[in-house]
C-alpha positions, 0 to 999 in steps of 0.5 A, a space after each residue: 447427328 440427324 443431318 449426318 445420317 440423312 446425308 449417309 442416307 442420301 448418299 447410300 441411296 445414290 449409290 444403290 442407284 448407280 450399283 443397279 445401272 451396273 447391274 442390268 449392264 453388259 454380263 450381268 444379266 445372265 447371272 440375275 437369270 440364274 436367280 429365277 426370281 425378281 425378288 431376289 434379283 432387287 436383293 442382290 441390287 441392293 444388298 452392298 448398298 444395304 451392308 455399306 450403309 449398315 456400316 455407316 449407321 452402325 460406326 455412328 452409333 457405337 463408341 469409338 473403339 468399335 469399328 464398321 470395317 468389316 461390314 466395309 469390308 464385307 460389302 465387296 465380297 457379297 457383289 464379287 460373285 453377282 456383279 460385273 468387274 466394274 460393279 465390283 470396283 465401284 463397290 470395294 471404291 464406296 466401301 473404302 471412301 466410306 471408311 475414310 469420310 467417317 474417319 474425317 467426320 469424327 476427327 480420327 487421325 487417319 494416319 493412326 496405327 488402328 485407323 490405317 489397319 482398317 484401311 488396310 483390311 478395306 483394301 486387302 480384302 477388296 483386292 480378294 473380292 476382285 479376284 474372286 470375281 475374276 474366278 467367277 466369271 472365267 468359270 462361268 465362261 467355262 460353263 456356258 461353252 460346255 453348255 453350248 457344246 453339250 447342246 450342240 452334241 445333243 442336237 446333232 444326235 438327236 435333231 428335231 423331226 419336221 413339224 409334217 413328215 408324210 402328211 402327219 403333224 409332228 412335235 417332239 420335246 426332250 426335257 431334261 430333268 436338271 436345267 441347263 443339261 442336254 445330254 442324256 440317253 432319251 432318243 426319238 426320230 422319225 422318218 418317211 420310208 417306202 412302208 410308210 412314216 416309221 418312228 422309235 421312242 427309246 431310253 438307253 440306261 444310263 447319262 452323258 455321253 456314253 449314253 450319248 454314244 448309244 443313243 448315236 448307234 440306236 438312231 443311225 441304225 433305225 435310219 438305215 434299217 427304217 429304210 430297207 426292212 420291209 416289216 417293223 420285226 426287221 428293223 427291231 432285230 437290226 437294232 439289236 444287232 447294232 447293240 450287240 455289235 457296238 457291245 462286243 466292239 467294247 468289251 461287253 453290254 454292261 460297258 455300253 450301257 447294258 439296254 434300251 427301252 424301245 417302242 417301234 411304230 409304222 403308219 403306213 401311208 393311206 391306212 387308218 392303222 398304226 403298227 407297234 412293236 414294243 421292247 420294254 418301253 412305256 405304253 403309247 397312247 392314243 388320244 381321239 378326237 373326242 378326247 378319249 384316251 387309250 393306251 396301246 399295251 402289247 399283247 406280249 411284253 418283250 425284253 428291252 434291246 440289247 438283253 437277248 441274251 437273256 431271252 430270245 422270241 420272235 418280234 411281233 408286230 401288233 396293229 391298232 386303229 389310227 383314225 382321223 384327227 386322233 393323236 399318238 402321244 410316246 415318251 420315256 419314263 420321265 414322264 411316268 416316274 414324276 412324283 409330287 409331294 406326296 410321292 404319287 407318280 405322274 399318269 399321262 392316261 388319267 391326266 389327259 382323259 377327256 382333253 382336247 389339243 389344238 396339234 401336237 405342240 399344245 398337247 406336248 406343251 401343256 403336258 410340260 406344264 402339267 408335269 410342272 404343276 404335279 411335281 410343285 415346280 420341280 419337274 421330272 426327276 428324270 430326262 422326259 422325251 415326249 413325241 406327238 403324231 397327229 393325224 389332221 382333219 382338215 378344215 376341224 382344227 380351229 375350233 379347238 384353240 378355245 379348248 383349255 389344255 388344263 383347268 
């Protein structure tokens, strides 16, 4: 008996090493990507082999009218939706020879009315494991191609700016708040006109693509109106006016998703100021060279774009300091709606009081990677659009690469 098992044993090894070369083939590797850790990637390496070898001990041990075949069995289900088709062949193979080599071993007739049941229960439902493996990896086919669509549809409504846009350093993040999701209704862009590098930060209510859709009205018509509008006043009323024209074109706001959020800047071009007109949006800030950090609150509130029919005042552009080596950090209210644990929301002020960056990525991605750690590994809850403008002090940049981002 000691020999019999150390040869099941030995043969179960062999063929966990095999299962393993399958796994790490061609088609496999995005599945064990989706289970994140290395931990559970070896677990499902190895779980048919563990279940094939269960079954073996298990057929050994009991008297001969308790049977292994289910565990036999059950051992091509659980590779169906992780393996290649391969893999899944060879394992619905090993469980069938298993069953048939402990039928040999203990001379059971193999062509007994119960053993051939078995047999047949092995094999019929191997042929389902095939099929559903078939069905995973088709769907997974889909899923990838709708992914690639969506980022395709994303990206080309919302390109990433140019790391340097008139003399300005420039970074831009979109975080989407599920992974693999790229379509959702944070916008930025930036452009250099004749008045100086002009920007928009926004959030239109609501997700997919008739968000999507807003987010295209809302971008096209800052481009053109960044443009031609001689003040940041001009340009916020021809956002509203795209809104609403969209909106009537569609049977009302509510229809094409009721608003945006937004907040309008222009640095003008040999000027230490930056101009902003705030619609609702969360409050830039400002973060000098020193480390200090201040949030540039309108004197006014204003109603978000798109609500003027609810209320109507005049745009008014407020103006603010914008010295050397200071950065301007904007983002949507991803950033601000992040919770952790206990429930407390995510302040970008007070996180980053005191910090010093290396350019605009390390800021945006050290704050990724804080939100991280301040939600326990969950990230926002929501879409997060983060942009960075930094204005350079040439030759002073290198010393800061040996600053920590976070403790």
């Amino acid at each position: 008996m000691g020999g019999r098992d150390r040869r099941a044993q030995e043969g179960a090894g062999f063929w966990a090493d095999e299962k393993a070369g399958f796994w790490s083939g061609a088609g496999t590797g995005r599945a064990g990507h989706r289970l994140g850790r290395p931990t559970g990637r070896r677990l499902v390496r190895i779980l048919p082999a563990v279940v094939i070898l269960a079954g073996v001990v298990f057929d050994l041990v009991t008297p001969a009218r308790i049977t292994a075949a289910p565990l036999f069995a059950a051992a091509p289900l659980v590779a169906a939706p992780f393996y290649p088709a391969i893999g899944t062949l060879l394992v619905a193979f090993a469980s069938l020879c298993a069953e048939l080599l402990l039928h040999l071993y203990t001379d059971s007739p193999v062509f007994d009315p119960a053993a051939l049941t078995e047999l047949l229960t092995v094999v019929v439902v191997s042929v389902l494991a095939m099929y559903i493996n078939g069905v995973v990896r088709r769907s997974g086919q889909r899923l990838a191609s709708a992914r690639i669509i969506a980022e395709t549809a994303q990206r080309a409504v919302l390109p990433r700016p140019a790391e340097r846009i008139g003399g300005l350093r420039i970074a831009a993040r979109y975080e989407a708040a599920q992974e693999g999701a790229f379509i959702g209704g944070d916008l930025f862009a930036v452009q250099d006109t004749p008045y100086g590098v002009r920007l928009v930060v926004g959030d239109v209510r609501g997700k997919g693509l008739e968000a999507v859709e807003a987010v295209a009205v809302v971008i096209g018509s800052f481009r053109e109106a960044a443009e031609q509008e001689s003040s940041l006043e001009g340009v916020a009323q021809r956002l509203e006016r795209a809104l609403r024209r969209e909106g009537t074109r569609r049977d009302g706001l509510d229809v094409f998703e009721g608003f945006t959020t937004a907040v309008l800047a222009e640095i003008p071009h040999g000027e230490n100021v930056v101009r902003l007109l705030n619609r609702g949006h969360p409050e830039p800030l400002l973060m000098c060279e020193n480390g200090a950090v201040r949030m540039l609150a309108p004197t006014d509130p204003a109603l978000p774009l798109g609500m003027s029919d609810l209320g109507a005042w005049p745009d008014r552009a407020e103006e603010a300091a914008y010295p050397d080596g200071a950065t301007l950090l904007f983002y949507t209210d991803g950033l601000t709606e992040a919770r952790d644990n206990r429930g407390a929301f995510y302040v970008p002020r007070e996180r980053l009081d005191g910090r010093i960056f290396h350019g605009p990525d390390d800021l945006l991605q050290a704050l990724i990677d804080d939100v991280r750690v301040h939600t326990g590994g969950t990230g926002s809850q929501d879409d997060m659009a983060l942009l960075a403008v930094s204005r350079p002090i040439e030759g002073q940049l290198d010393w800061r690469r040996a600053m920590p981002a976070f403790p």
